[in-house]
C-alpha positions, 0 to 999 in steps of 0.5 A: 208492293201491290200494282195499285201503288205504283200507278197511283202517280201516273196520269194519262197524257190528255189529262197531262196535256189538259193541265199544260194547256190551263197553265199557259191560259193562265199565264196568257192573262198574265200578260199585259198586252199593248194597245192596238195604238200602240201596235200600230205606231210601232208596225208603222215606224218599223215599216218606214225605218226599214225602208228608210235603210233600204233605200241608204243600203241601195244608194251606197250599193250603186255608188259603190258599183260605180266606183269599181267600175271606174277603178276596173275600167282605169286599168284596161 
């Protein structure tokens, strides 16, 4: 075998990378994005239920605190 032949199948990592790069644009134009509306109803529900369970979660912490304090408090 001659030095030609075996590196007819290799290729250089730019143009490797060149290839990658036009296979995710290519899978990027695939994509069927969301409305900008849509995304903000979504950011804006996530946002509210977030902090909606914050303040339930806080809630039952000081309500928790308070009754181990009373159950400690009973015995000394």
């Amino acid at each position: 075998m001659s030095d030609n032949n075996s590196n007819a199948g290799t290729a250089s990592v730019s143009e490797k990378a060149g290839g990658f790069f036009k296979g995710v644009k290519a899978e990027f134009h695939k994509i069927n994005w969301e409305t900008k509306e849509n995304v903000t109803k979504q950011t804006i529900s996530v946002v509210v239920v977030s902090f909606v369970l914050g303040v339930i979660i806080a809630i039952l912490d000081i309500i928790l605190q308070y009754g181990v304090d009373f159950i400690v408090n009973i015995g000394g």
